[in-house]
C-alpha positions as CSV (number, residue, x, y, z in Angstrom):
1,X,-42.7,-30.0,-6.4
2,X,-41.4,-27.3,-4.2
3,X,-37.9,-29.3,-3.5
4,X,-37.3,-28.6,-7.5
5,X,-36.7,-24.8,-7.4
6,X,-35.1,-25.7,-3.8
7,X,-32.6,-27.9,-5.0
8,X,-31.7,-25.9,-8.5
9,X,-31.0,-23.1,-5.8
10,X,-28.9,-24.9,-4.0
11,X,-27.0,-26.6,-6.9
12,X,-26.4,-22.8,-8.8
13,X,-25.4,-22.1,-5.2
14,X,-22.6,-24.8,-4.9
15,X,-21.9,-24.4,-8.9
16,X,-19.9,-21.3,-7.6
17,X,-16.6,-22.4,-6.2
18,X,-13.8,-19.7,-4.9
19,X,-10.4,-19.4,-7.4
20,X,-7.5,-20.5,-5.5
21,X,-5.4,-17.7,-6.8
22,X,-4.9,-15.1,-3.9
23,X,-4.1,-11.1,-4.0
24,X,-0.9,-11.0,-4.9
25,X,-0.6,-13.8,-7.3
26,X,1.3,-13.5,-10.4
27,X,-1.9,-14.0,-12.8
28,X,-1.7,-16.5,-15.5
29,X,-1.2,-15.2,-19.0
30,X,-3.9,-16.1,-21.8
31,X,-4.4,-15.7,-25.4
32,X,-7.9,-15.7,-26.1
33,X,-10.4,-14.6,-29.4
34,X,-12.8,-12.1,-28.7
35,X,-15.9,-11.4,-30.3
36,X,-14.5,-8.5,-32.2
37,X,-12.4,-10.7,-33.8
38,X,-8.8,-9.9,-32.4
39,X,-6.3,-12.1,-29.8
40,X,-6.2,-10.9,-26.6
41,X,-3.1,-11.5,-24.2
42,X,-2.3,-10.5,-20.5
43,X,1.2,-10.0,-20.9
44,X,0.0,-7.2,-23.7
45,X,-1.0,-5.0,-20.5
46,X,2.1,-5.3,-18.2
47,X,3.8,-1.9,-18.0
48,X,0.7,-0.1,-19.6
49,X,-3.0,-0.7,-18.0
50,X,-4.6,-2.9,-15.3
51,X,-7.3,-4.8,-16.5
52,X,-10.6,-6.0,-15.2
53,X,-11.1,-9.8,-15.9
54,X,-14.6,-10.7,-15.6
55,X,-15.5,-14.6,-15.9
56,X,-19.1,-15.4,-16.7
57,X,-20.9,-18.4,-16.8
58,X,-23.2,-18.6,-20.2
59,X,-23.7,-16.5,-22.3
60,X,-27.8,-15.6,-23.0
61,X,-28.2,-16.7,-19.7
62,X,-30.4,-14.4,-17.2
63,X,-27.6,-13.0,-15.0
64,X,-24.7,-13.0,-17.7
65,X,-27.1,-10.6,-19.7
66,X,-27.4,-8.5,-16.4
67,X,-23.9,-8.5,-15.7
68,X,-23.3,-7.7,-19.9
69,X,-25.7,-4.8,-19.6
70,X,-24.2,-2.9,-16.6
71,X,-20.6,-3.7,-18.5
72,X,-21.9,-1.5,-21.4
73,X,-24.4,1.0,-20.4
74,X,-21.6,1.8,-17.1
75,X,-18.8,0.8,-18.8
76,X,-17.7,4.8,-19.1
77,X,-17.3,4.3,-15.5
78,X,-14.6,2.1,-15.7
79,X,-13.3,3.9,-18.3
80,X,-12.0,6.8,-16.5
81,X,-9.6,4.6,-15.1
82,X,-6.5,3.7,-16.8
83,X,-7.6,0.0,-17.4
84,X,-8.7,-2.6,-20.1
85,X,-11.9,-4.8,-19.2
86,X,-13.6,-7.6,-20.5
87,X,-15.6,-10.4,-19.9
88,X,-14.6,-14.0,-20.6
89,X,-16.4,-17.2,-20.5
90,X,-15.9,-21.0,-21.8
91,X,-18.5,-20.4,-24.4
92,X,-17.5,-20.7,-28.2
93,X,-16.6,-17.8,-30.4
94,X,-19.7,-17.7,-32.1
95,X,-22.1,-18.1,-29.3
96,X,-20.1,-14.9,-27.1
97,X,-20.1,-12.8,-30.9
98,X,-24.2,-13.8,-31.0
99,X,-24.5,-12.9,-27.2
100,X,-22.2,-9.2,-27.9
101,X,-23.8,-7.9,-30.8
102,X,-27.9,-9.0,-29.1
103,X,-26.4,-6.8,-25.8
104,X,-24.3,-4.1,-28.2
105,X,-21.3,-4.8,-26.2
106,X,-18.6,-2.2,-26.4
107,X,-15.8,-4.2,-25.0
108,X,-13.9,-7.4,-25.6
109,X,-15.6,-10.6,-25.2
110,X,-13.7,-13.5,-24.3
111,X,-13.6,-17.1,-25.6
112,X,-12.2,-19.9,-24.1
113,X,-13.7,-23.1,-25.8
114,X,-10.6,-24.8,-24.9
115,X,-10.9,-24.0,-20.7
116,X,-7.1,-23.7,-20.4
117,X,-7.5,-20.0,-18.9
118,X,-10.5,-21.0,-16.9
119,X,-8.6,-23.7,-15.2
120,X,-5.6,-21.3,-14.6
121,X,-7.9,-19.1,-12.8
122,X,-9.3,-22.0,-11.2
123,X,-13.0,-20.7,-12.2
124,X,-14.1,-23.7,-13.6
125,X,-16.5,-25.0,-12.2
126,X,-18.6,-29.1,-11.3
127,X,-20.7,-27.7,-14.1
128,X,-17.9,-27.3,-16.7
129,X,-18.7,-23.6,-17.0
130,X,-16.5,-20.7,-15.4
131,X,-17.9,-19.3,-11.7
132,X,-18.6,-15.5,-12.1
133,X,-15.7,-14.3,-10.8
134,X,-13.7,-10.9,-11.6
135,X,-9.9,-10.4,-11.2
136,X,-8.5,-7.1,-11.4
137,X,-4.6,-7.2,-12.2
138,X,-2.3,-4.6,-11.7
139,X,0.6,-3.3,-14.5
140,X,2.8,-5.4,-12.9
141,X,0.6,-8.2,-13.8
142,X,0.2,-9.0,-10.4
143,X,-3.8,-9.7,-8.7
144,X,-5.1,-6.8,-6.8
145,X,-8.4,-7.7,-6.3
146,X,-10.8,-11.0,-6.5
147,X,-14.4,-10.3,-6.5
148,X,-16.2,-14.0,-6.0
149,X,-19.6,-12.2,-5.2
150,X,-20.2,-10.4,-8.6
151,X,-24.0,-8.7,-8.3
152,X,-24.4,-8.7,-12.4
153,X,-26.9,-5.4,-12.1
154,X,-23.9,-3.2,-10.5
155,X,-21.1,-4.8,-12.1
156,X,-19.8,-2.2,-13.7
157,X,-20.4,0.4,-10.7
158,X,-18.7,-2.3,-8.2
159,X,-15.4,-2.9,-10.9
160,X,-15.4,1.5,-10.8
161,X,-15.4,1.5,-7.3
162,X,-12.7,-1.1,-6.4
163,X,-10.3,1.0,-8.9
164,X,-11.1,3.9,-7.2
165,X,-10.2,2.0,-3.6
166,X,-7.2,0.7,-5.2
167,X,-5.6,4.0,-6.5
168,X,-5.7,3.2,-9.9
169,X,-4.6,5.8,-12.3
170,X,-7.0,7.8,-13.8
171,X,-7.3,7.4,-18.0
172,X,-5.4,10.1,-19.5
């Protein structure tokens, strides 16, 4: 019975495959719902703010809830930056509103039922879910950074820190 844990290890392991898309990249534009109700599109944010894409597996699953709770009780650590951030997954509207309002999220969460912006990231992954991965595109709309190694517990500490390395305006 030991080989079970082994292998579900091992298969989260693989589930997490790298994006394709490189520093530099032009990233691809999406139009998404978020659990507050309102569209959210890249293209909004070129000229004005960089903003911190974070994909996320499931939502109400352990480390999605970690990653959640550093996003909001941190989240005024990003803030100081001139930048918009929010977390998307492939889960439906409904299940990402449930999963915001349990963790009192204070940002925009993301829904992608459809998996077109997943795919353009190239996040999706075997399991049909998106790989925790988070982007951090510049005004330009350009991709600055691409953290594949997300620790959820110092999520929002580690997306702080990497604006702070790339020069990022501070918020006004």
């Amino acid at each position: 019975m030991a080989f079970l844990p082994a292998l579900s290890l091992a298969l989260m392991s693989f589930s997490s495959q790298a994006t394709d898309l490189k520093v530099g990249d032009m990233a691809p534009n999406f139009i998404l719902q978020a659990t507050n109700g309102k569209f959210y599109q890249l293209s909004d944010y070129k000229g004005k703010q960089a903003v911190a894409l974070a994909w996320y597996p499931k939502a109400n699953t352990y480390g999605c809830t970690i990653e959640c709770k550093s996003l909001t009780e941190d989240g005024h650590l990003i803030r100081e930056y001139n930048v918009s951030y929010m977390m998307a997954s492939v889960d439906e509207l409904l299940d990402n509103k449930k999963f915001a309002e349990e963790q009192k999220a204070d940002f925009p969460m993301l829904s992608d039922p459809t998996k077109k912006a997943a795919k353009a990231y190239d996040v999706l992954n075997w399991m049909g879910v998106a790989s925790r991965v988070t982007f951090v595109i510049g005004k330009d709309g350009k991709i600055l950074y691409i953290n594949e190694k997300v620790k959820p517990a110092t999520a929002a500490q580690d997306i702080a820190n990497t604006l702070k390395k790339l020069g990022i305006e501070k918020a006004k």
